[in-house]
Structure formats: C-alpha cells, structure tokens
Short mmCIF file of the C-alpha atoms (twelve columns), coordinates in Angstrom:
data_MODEL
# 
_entry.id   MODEL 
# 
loop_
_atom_site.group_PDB 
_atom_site.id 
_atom_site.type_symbol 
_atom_site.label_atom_id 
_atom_site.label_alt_id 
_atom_site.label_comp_id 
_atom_site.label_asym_id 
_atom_site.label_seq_id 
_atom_site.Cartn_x 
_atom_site.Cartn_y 
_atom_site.Cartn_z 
_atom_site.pdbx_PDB_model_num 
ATOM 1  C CA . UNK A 1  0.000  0.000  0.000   1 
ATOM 2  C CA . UNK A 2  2.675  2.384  1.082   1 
ATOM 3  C CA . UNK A 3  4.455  1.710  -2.377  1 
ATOM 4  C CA . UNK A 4  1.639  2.506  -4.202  1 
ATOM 5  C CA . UNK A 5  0.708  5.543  -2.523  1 
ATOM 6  C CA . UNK A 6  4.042  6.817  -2.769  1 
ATOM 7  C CA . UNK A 7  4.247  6.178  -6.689  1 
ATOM 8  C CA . UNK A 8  0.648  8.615  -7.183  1 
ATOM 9  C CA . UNK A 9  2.239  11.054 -5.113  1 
ATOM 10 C CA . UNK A 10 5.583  10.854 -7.034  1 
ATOM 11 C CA . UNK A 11 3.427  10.725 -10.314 1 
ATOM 12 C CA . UNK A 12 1.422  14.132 -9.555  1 
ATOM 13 C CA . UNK A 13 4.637  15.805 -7.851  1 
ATOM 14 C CA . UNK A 14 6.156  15.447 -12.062 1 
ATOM 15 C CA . UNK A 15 3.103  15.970 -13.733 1 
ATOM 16 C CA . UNK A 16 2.598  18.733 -16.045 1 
ATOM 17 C CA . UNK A 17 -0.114 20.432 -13.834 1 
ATOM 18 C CA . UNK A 18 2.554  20.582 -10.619 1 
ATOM 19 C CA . UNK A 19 5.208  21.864 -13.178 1 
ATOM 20 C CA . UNK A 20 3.156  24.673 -14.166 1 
ATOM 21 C CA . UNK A 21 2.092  25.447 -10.134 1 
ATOM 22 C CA . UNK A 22 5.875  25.683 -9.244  1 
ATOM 23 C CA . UNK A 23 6.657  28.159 -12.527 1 
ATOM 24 C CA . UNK A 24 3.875  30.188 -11.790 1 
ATOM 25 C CA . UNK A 25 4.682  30.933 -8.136  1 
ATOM 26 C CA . UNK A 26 8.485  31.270 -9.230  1 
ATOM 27 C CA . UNK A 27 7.429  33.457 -12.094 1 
ATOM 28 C CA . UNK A 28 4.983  35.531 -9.595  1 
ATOM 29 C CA . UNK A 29 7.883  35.691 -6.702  1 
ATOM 30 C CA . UNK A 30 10.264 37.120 -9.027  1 
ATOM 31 C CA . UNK A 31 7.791  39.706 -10.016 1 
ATOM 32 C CA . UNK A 32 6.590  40.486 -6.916  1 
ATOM 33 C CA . UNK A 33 10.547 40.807 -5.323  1 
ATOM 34 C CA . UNK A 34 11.532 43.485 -8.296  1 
ATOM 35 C CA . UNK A 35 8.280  45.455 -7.569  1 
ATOM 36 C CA . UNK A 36 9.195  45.413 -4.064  1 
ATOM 37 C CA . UNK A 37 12.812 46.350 -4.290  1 
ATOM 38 C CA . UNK A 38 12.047 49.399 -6.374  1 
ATOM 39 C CA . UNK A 39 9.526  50.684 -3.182  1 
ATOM 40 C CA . UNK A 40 12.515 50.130 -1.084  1 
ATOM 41 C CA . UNK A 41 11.320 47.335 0.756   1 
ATOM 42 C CA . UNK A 42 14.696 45.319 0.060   1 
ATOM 43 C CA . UNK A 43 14.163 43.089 3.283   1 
ATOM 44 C CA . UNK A 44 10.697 41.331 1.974   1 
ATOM 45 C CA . UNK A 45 11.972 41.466 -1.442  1 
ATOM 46 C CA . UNK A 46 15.041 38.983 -0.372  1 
ATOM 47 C CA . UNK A 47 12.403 36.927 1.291   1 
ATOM 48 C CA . UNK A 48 10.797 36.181 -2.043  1 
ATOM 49 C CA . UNK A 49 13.902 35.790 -3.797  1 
ATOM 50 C CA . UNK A 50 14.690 32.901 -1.099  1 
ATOM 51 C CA . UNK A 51 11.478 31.473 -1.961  1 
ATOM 52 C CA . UNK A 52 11.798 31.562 -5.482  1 
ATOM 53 C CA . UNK A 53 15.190 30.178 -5.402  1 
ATOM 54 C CA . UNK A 54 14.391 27.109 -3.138  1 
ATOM 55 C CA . UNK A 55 11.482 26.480 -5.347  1 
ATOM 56 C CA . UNK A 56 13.650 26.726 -8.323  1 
ATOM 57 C CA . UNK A 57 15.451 24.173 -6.993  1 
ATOM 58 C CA . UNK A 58 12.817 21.812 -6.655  1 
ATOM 59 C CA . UNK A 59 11.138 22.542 -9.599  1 
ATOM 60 C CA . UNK A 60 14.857 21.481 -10.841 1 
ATOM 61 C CA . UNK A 61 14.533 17.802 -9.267  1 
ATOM 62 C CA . UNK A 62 11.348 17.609 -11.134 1 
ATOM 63 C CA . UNK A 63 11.994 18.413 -14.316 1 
ATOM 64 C CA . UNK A 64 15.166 15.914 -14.126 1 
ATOM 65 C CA . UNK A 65 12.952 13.119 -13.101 1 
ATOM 66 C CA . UNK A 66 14.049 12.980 -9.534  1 
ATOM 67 C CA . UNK A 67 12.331 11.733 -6.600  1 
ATOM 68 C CA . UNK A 68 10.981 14.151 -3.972  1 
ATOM 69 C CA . UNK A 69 11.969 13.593 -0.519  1 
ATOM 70 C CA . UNK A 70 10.317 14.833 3.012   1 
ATOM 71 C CA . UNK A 71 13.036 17.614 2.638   1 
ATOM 72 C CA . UNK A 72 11.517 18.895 -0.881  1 
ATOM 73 C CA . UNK A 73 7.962  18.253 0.537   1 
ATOM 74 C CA . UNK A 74 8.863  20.738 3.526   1 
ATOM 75 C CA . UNK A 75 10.583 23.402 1.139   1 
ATOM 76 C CA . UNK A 76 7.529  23.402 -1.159  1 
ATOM 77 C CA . UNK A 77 4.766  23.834 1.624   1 
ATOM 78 C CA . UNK A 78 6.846  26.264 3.464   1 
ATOM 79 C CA . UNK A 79 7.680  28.271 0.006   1 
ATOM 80 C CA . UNK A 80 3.882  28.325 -1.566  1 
ATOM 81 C CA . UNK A 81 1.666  30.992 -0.262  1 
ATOM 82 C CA . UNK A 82 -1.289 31.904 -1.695  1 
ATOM 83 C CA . UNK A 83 -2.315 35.783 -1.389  1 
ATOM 84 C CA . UNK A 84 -4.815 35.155 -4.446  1 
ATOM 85 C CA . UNK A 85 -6.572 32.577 -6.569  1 
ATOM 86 C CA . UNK A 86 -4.456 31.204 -9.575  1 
ATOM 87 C CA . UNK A 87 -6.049 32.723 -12.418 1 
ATOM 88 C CA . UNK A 88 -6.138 30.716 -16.056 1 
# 
C-alpha cells in the first residue's frame, strides 16, 4: 500500500499540472521581489527571492525526473503561499 501511494504522489509531484504550479509561483515571486525592491522594501523582497530560489530548486529535481523527498515536501509547503486565486 505504502508503495503505491508513494508512486501517485511521485506521479502528480512530475506531472505537467505541478510543473506549471511551481513556474507560476516562481514566475509571480520574481515579479513580486523586483516590484518590491524598487519601493525600497529590500528586506521582503530577499524573502521572495529565497522562496523563489528554493522552489527553483525543486522545480529542478522535477523536471530531471528525480524523486521528492520529506526535505523537498517541507521546502515546497513552506515556500507556496497563496495571497490570491491562480487565475487561467
């Protein structure tokens, strides 16, 4: 049981629609940290620029095929906060 669960987790962690989750938020931190920076606010700014950079990381290990660990599980949920809705 534990095998199988682990192989649909590792299956959605590399699918296309957790791909495009990880480049959005990387995409939106990056965004968000310039915007920042240019009000002055270079403190908060480097805190999204951690965020995007760890996420970076993983989203790495995932396009490489790798297998996500605890570690990487702890990284993303600690790196992904939502302010507002994804929009399509």
């Amino acid at each position: 049981m534990d095998t199988i669960l682990n192989d649909y987790i590792q299956d959605y962690l590399h699918s296309d629609k957790f791909i495009e989750m990880l480049e959005y938020f990387v995409a939106k931190y990056n965004e968000n940290a310039d915007s920042i920076r240019k009000s002055g606010l270079h403190k908060i700014a480097e805190f999204l620029d951690d965020a995007k950079d760890k996420l970076l990381v993983i989203l790495d290990k995932v396009k490489a095929g790798e297998t996500l660990d605890k570690s990487d599980a702890d990284i993303i949920l600690n790196n992904i906060h939502l302010s507002a809705p994804i929009k399509k």
